[in-house]
C-alpha positions in Angstrom: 73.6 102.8 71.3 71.6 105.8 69.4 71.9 105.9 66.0 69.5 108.9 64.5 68.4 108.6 61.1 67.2 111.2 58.4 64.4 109.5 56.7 62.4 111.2 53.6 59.0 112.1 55.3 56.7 109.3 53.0 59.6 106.4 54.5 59.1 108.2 58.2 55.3 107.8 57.4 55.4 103.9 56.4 57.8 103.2 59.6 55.4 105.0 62.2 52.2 103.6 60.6 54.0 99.9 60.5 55.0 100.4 64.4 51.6 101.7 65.1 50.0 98.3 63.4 51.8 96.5 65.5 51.3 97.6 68.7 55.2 98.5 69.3 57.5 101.4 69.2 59.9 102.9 66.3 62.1 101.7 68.5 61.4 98.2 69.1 60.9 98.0 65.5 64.0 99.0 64.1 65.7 97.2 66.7 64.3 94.1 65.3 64.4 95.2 61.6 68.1 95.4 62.9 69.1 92.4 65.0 67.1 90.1 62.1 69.7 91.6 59.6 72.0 88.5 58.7 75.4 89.6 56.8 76.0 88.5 53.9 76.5 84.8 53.4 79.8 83.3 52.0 77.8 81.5 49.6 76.8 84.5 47.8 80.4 85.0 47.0 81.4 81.8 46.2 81.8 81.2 41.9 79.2 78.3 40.6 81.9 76.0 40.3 82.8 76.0 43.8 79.5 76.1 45.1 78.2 73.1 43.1 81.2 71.4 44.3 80.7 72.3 47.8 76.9 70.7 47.6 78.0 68.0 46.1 80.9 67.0 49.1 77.3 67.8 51.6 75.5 65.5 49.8 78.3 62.9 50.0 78.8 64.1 53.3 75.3 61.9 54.3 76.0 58.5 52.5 75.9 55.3 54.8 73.5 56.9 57.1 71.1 54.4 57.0 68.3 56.8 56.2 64.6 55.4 55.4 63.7 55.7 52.0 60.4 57.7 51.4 57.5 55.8 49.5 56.2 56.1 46.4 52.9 57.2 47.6 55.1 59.6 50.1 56.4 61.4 47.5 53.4 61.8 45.2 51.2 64.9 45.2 48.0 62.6 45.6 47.3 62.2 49.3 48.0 65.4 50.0 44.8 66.6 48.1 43.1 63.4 47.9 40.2 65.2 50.8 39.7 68.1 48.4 38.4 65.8 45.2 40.8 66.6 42.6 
């Protein structure tokens, strides 16, 4: 498909200097701008009430898996900047 778009010569500018850092086309670009467009999610439209209670029948959702428990070490901040001394 072509699709031609009308772009205000300083957005023209920004797209052809982006394409142009990146070693591919406008084409290629805004083909990938594109394709890496999502549509909206249903969870945006959902009210709190339902999403909360959505979460909360996923989190439900993994009792009696039998999952290992992390330790207390593994979930403190320490060793993971214990090597830079603070």
């Amino acid at each position: 498909m072509i699709v031609t778009l009308n772009l205000p010569p300083a957005v023209e500018e920004a797209v052809l200097t982006e394409a142009k850092e990146k070693g591919v086309s406008v084409d290629d670009l805004v083909r990938d701008l594109v394709l890496s467009a999502r549509p909206q999610s249903e969870y945006q439209e959902l009210s709190p009430d339902e999403w909360i209670r959505r979460f909360r029948e996923w989190v439900h959702s993994h009792e009696g898996l039998d999952l290992p428990v992390l330790s207390d070490e593994a979930m403190s901040r320490d060793p993971i900047y214990a090597d830079r001394g603070l």
